[in-house]
Backbone as XML, in Angstrom:
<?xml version="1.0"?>
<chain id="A" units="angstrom">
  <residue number="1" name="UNK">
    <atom name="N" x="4.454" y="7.896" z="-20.364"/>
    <atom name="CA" x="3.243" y="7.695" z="-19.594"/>
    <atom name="C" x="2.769" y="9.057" z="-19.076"/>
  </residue>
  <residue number="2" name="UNK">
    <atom name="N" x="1.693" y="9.257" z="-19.363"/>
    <atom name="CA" x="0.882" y="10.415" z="-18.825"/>
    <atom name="C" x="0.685" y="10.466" z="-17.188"/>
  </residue>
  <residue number="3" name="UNK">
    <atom name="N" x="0.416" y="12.134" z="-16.569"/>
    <atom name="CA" x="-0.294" y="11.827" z="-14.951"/>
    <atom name="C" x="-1.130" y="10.993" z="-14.723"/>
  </residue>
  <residue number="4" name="UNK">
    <atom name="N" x="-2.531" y="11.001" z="-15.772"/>
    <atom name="CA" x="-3.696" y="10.349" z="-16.067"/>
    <atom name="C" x="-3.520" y="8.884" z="-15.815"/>
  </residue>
  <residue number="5" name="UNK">
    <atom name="N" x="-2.427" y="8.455" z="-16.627"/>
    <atom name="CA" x="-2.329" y="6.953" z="-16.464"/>
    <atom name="C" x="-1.641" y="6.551" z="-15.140"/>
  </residue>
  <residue number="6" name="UNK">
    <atom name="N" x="-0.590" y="7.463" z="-14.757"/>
    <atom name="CA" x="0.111" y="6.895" z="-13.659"/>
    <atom name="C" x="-0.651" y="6.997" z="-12.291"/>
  </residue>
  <residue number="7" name="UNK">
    <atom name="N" x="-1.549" y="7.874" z="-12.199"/>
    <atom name="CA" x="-2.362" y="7.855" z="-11.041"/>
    <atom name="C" x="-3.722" y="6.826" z="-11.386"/>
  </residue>
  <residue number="8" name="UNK">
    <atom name="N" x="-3.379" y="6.465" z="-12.323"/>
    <atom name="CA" x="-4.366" y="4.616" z="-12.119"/>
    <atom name="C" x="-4.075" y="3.943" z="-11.340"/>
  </residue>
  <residue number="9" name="UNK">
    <atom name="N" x="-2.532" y="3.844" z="-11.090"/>
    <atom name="CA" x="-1.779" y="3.098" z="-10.410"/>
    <atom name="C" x="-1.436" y="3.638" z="-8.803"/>
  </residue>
  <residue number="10" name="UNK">
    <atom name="N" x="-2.343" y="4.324" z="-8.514"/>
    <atom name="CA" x="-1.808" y="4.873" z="-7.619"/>
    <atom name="C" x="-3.674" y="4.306" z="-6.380"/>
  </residue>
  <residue number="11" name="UNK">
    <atom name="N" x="-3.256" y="4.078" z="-5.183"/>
    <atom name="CA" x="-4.450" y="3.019" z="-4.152"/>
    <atom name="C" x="-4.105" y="3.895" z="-3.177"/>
  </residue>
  <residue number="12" name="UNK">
    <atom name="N" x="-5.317" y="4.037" z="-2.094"/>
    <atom name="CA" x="-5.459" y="4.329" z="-1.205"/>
    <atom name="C" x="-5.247" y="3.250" z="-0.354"/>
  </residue>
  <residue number="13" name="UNK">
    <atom name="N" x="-5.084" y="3.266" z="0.859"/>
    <atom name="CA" x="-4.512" y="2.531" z="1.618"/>
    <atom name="C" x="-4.856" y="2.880" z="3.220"/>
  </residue>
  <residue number="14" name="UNK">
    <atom name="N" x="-5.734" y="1.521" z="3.724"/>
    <atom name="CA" x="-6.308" y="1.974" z="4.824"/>
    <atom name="C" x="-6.320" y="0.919" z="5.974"/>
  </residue>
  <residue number="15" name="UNK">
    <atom name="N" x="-5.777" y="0.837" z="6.878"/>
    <atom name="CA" x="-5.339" y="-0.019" z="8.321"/>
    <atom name="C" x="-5.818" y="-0.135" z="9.433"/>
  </residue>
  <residue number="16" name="UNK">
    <atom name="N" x="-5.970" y="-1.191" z="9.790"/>
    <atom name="CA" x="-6.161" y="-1.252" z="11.355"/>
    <atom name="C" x="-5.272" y="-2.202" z="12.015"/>
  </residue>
  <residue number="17" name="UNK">
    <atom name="N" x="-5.150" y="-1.411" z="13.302"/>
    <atom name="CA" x="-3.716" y="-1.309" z="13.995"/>
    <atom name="C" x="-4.399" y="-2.412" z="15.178"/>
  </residue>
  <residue number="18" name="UNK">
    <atom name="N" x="-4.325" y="-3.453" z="15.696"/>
    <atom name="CA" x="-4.481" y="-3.746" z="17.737"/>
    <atom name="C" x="-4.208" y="-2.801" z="18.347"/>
  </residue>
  <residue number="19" name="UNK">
    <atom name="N" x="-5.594" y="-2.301" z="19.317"/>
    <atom name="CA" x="-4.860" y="-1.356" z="20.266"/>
    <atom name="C" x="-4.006" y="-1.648" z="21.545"/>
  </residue>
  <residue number="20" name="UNK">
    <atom name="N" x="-3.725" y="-2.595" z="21.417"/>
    <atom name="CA" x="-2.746" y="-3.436" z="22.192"/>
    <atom name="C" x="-1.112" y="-3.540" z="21.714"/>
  </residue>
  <residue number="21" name="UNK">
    <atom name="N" x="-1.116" y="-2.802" z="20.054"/>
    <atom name="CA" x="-0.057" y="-3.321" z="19.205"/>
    <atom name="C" x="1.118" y="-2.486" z="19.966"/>
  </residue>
  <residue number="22" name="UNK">
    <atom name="N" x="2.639" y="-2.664" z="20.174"/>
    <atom name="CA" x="3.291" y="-1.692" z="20.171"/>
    <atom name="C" x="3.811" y="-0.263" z="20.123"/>
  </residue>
  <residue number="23" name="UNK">
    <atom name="N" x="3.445" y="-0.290" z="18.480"/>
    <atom name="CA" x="3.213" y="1.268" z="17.925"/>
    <atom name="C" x="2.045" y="1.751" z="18.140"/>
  </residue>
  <residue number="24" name="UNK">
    <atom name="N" x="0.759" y="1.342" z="18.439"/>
    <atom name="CA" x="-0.634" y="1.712" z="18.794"/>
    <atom name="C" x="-0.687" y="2.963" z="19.403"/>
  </residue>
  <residue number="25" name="UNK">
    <atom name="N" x="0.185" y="3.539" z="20.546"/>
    <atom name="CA" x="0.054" y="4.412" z="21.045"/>
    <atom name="C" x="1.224" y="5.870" z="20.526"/>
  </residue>
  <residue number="26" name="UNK">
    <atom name="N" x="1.933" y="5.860" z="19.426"/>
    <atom name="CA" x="2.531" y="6.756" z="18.520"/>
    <atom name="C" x="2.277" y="6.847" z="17.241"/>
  </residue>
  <residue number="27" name="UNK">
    <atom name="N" x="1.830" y="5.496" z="16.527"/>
    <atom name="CA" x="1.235" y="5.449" z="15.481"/>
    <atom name="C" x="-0.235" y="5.709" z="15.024"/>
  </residue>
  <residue number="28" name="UNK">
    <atom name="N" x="-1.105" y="5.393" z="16.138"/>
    <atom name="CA" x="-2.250" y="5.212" z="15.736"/>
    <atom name="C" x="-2.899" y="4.193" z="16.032"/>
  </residue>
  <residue number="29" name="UNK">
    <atom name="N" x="-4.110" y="3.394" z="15.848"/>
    <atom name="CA" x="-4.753" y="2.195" z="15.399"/>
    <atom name="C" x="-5.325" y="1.808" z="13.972"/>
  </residue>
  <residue number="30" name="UNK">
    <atom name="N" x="-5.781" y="3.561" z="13.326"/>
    <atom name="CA" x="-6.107" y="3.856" z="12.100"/>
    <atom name="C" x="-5.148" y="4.437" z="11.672"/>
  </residue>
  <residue number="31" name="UNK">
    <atom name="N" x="-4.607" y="4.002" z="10.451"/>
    <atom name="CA" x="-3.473" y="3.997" z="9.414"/>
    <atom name="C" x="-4.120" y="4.545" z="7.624"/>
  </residue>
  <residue number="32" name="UNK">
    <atom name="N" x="-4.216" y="5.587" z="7.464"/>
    <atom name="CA" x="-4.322" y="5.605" z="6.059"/>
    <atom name="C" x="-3.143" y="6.489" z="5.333"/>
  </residue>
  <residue number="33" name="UNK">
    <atom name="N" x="-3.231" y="6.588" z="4.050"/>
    <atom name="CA" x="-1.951" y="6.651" z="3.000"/>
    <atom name="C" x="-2.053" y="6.277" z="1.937"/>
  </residue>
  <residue number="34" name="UNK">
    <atom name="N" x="-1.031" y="5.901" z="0.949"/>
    <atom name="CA" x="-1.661" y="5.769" z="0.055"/>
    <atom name="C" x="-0.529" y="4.847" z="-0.746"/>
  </residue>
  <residue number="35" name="UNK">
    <atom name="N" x="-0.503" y="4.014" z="-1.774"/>
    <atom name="CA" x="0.516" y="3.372" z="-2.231"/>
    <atom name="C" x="0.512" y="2.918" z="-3.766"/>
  </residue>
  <residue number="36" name="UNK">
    <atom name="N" x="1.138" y="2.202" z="-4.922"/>
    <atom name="CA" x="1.314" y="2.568" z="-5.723"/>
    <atom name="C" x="1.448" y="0.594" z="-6.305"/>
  </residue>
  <residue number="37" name="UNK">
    <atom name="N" x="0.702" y="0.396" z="-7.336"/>
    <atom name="CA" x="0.702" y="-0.582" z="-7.920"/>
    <atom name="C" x="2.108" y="-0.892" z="-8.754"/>
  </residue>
  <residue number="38" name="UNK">
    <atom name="N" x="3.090" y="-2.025" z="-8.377"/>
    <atom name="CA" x="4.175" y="-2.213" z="-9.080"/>
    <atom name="C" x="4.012" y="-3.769" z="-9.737"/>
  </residue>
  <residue number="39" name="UNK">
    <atom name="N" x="3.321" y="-4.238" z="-9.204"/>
    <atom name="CA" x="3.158" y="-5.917" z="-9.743"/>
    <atom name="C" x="1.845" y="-6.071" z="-10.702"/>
  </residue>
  <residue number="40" name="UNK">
    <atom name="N" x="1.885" y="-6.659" z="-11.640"/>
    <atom name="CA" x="0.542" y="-7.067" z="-12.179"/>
    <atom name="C" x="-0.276" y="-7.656" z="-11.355"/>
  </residue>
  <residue number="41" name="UNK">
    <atom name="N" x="0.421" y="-8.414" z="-9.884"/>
    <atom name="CA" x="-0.311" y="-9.453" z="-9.368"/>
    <atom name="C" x="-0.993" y="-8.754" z="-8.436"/>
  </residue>
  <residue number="42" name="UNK">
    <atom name="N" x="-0.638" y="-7.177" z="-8.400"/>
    <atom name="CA" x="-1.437" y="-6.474" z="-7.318"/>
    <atom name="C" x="-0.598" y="-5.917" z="-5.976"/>
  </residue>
  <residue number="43" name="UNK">
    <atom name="N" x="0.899" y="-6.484" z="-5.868"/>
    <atom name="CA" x="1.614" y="-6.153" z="-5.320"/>
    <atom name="C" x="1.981" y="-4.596" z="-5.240"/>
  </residue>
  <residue number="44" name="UNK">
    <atom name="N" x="1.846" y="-3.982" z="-4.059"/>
    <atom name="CA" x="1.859" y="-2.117" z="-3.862"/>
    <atom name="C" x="2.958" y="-1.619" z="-3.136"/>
  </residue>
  <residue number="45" name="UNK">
    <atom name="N" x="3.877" y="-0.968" z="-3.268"/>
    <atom name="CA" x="4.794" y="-0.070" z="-2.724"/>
    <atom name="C" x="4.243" y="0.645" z="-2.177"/>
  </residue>
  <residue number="46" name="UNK">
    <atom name="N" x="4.282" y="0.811" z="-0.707"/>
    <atom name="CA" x="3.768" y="2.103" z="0.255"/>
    <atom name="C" x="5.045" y="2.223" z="1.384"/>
  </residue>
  <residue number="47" name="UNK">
    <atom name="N" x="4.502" y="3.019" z="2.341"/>
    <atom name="CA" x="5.040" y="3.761" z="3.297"/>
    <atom name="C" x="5.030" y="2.345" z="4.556"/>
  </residue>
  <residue number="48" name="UNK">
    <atom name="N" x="6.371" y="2.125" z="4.890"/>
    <atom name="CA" x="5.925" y="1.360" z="5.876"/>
    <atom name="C" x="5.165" y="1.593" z="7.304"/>
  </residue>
  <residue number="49" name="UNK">
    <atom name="N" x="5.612" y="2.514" z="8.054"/>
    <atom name="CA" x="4.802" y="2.207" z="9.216"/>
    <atom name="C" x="3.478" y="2.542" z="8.768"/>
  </residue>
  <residue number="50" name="UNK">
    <atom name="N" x="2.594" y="2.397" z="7.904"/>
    <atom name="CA" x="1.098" y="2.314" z="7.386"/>
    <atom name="C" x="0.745" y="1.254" z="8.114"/>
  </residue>
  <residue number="51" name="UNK">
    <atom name="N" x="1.649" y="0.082" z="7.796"/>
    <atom name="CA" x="1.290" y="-1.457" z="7.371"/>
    <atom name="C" x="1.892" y="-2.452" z="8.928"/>
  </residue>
  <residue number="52" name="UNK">
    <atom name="N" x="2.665" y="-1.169" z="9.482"/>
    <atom name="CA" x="3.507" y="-1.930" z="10.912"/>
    <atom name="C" x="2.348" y="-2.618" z="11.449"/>
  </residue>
  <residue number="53" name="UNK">
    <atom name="N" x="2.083" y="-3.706" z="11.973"/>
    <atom name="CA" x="1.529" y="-4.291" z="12.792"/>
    <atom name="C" x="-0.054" y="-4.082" z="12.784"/>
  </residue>
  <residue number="54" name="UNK">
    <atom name="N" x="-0.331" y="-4.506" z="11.254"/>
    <atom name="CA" x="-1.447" y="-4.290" z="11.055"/>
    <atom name="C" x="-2.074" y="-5.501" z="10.860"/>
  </residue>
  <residue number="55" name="UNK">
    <atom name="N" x="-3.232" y="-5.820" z="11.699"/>
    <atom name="CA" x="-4.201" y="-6.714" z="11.468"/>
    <atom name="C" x="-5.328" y="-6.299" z="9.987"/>
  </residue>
  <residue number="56" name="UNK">
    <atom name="N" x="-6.112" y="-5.414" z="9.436"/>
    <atom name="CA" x="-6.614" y="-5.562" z="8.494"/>
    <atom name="C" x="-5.821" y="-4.350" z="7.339"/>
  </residue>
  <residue number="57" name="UNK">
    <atom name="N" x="-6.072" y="-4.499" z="6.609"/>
    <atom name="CA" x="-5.635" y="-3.814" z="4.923"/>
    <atom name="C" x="-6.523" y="-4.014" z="4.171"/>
  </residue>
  <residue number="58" name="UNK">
    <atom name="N" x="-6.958" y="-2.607" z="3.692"/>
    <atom name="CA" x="-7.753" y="-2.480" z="2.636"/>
    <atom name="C" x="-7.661" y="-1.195" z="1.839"/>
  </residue>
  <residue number="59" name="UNK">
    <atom name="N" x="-7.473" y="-1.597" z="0.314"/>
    <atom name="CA" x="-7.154" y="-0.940" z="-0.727"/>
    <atom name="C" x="-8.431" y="-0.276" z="-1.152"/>
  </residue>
  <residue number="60" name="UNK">
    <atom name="N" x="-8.206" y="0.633" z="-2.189"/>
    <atom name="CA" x="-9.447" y="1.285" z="-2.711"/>
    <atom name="C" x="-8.974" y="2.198" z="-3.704"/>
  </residue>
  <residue number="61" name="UNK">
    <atom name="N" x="-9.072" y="1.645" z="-5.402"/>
    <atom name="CA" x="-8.925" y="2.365" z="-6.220"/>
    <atom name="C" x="-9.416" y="4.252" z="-6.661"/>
  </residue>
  <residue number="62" name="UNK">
    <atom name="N" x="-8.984" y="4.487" z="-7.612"/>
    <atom name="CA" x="-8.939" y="5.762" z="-7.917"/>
    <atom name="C" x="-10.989" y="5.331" z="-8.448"/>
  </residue>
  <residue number="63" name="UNK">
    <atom name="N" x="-11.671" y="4.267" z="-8.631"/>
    <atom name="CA" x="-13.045" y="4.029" z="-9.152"/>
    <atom name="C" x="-13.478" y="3.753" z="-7.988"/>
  </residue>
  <residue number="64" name="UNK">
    <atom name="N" x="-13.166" y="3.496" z="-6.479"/>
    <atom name="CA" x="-13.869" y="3.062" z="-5.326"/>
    <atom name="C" x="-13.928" y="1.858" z="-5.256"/>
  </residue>
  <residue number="65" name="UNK">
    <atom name="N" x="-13.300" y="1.171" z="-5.810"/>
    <atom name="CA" x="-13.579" y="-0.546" z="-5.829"/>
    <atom name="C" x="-12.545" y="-0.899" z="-4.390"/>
  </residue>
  <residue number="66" name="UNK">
    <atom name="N" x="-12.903" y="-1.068" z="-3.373"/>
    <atom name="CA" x="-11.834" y="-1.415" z="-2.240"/>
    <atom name="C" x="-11.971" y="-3.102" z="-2.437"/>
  </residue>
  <residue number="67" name="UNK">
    <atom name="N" x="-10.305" y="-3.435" z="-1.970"/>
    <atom name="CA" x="-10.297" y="-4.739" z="-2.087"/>
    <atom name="C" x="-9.380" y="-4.892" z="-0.823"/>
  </residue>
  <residue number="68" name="UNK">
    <atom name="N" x="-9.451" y="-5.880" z="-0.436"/>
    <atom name="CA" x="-8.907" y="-6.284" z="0.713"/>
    <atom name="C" x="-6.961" y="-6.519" z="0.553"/>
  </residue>
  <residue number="69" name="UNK">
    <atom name="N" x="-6.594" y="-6.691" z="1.168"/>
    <atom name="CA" x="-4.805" y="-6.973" z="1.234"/>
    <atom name="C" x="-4.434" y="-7.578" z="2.371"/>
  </residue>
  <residue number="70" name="UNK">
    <atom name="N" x="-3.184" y="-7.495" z="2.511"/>
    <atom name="CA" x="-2.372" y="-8.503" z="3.214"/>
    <atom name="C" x="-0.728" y="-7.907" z="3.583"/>
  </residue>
  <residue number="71" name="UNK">
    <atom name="N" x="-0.436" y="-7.224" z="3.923"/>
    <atom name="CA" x="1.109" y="-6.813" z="4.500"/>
    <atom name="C" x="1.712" y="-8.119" z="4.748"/>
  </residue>
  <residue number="72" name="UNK">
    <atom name="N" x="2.497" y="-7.396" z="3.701"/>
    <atom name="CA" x="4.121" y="-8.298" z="3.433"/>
    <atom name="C" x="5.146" y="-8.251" z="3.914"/>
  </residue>
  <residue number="73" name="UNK">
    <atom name="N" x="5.455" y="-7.375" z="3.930"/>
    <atom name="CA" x="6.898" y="-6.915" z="4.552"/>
    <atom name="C" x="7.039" y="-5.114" z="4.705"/>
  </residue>
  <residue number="74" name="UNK">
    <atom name="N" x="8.189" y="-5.164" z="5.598"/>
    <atom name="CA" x="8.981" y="-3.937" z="6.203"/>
    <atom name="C" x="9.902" y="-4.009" z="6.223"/>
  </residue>
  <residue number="75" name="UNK">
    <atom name="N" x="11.062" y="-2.584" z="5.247"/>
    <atom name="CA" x="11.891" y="-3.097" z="5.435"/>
    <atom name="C" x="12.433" y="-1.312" z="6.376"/>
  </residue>
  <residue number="76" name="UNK">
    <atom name="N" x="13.114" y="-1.972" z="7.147"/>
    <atom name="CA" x="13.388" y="-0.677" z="8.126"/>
    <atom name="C" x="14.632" y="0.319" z="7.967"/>
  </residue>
  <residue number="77" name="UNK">
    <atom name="N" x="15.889" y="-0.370" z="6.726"/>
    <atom name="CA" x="16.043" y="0.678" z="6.532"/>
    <atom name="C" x="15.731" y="1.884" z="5.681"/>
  </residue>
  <residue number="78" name="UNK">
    <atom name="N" x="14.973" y="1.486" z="4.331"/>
    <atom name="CA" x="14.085" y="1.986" z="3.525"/>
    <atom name="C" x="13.254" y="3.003" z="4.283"/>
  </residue>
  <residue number="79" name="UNK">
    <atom name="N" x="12.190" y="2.412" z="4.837"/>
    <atom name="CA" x="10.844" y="2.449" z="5.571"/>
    <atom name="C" x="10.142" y="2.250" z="4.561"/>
  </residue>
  <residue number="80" name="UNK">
    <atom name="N" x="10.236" y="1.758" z="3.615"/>
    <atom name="CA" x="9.257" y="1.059" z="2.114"/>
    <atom name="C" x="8.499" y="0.044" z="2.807"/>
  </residue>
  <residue number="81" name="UNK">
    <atom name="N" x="7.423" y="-0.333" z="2.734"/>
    <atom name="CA" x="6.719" y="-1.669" z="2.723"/>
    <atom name="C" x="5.854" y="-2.043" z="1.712"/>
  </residue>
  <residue number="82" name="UNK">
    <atom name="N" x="5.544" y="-3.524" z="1.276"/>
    <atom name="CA" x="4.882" y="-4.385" z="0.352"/>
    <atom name="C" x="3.699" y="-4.398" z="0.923"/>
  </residue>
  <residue number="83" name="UNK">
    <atom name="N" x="2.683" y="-4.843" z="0.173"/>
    <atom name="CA" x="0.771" y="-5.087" z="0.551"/>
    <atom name="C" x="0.508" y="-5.777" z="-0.934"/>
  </residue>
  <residue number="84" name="UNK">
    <atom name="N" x="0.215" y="-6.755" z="-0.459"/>
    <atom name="CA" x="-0.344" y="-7.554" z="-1.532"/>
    <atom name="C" x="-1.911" y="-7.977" z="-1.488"/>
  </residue>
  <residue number="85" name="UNK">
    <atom name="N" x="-2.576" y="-7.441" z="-2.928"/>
    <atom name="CA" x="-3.781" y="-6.832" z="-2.763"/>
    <atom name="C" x="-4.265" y="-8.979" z="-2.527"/>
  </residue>
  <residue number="86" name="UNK">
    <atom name="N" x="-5.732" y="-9.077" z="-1.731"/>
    <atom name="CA" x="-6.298" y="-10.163" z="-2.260"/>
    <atom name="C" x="-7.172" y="-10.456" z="-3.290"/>
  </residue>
  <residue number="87" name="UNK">
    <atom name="N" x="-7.415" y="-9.573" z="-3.692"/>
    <atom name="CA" x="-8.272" y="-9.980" z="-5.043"/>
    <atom name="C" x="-7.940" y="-8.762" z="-6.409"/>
  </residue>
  <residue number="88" name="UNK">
    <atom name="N" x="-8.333" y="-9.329" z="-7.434"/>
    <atom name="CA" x="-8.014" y="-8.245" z="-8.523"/>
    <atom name="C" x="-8.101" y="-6.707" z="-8.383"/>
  </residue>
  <residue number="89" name="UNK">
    <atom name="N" x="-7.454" y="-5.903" z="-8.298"/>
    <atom name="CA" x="-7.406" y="-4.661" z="-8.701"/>
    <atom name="C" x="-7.566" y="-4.328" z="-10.082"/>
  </residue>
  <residue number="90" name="UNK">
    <atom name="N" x="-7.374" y="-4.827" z="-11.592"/>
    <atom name="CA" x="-7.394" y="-4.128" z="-12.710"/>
    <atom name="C" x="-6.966" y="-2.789" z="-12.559"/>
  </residue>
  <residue number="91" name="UNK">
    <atom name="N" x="-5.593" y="-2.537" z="-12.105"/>
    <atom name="CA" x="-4.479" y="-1.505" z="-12.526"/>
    <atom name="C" x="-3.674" y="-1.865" z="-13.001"/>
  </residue>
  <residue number="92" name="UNK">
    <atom name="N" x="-3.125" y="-0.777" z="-14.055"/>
    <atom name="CA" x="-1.977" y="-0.737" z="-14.523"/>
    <atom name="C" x="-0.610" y="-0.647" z="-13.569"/>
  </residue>
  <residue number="93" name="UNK">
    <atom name="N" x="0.245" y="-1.733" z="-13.871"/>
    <atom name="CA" x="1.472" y="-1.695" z="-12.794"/>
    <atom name="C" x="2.413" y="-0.263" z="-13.357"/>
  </residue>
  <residue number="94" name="UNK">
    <atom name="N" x="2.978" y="0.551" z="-12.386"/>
    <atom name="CA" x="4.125" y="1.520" z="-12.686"/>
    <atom name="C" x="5.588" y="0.709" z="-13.291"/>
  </residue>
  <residue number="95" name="UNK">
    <atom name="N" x="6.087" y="1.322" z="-13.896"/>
    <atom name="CA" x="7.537" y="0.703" z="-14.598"/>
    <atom name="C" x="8.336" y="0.980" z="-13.179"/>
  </residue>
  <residue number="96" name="UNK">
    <atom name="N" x="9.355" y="0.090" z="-13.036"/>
    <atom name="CA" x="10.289" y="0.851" z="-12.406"/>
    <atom name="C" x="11.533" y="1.215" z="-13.162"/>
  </residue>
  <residue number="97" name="UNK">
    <atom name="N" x="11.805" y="2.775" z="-12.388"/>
    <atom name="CA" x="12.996" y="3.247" z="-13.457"/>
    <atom name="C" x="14.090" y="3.286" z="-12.941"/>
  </residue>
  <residue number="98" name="UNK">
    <atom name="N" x="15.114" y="3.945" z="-13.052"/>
    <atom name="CA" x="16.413" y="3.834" z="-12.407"/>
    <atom name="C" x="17.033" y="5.435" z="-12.266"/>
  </residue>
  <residue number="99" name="UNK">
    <atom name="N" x="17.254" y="5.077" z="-10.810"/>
    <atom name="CA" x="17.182" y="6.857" z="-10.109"/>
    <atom name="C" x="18.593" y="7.689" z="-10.855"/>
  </residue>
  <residue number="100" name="UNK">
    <atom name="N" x="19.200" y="7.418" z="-11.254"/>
    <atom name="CA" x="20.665" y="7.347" z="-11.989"/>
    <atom name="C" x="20.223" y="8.085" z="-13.520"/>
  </residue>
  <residue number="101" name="UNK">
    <atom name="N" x="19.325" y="7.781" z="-13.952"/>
    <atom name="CA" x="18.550" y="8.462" z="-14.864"/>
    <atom name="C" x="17.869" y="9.906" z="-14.647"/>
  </residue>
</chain>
């Protein structure tokens, strides 16, 4: 796989926090970053505290097409988190490989 192709797969990633939320006042309220298409279904690997205690998510391809999402999970010892897009993205998902390689 080429750069070309793998940064198809690659979404911007943009949040809003409650300014009431917990982390609100170390994190932010505005959250952007960026995360990486692994599911056909639209499912994205990002950075978790992006996604901590976020009321809206919204994606936005490498073409500008933003689509809305949904935070899934955190996992805290990682700090990886899931975002599952709501509507089609048309990206190519990344393979996953094995770090051992």
């Amino acid at each position: 796989m080429t750069i070309e192709q793998t940064l198809k797969s690659v979404v911007a990633l943009r949040t809003t926090i409650p300014d009431d939320a917990f982390t609100a006042g170390t994190l932010g309220t505005i959250r952007e970053g960026s995360g990486v298409v692994i599911g056909e279904d639209g499912l994205i690997l990002t950075i978790g505290y992006l996604i901590t205690e976020a009321e809206e998510v919204w994606l936005t391809t490498h073409e500008g097409i933003v689509v809305a999402a949904h935070a899934l999970a955190y996992d805290q010892v990682t700090g990886f988190g899931l975002v599952q897009a709501l509507g089609p993205l048309d990206l190519p998902a990344l393979q996953l490989g094995e770090s051992a390689k």
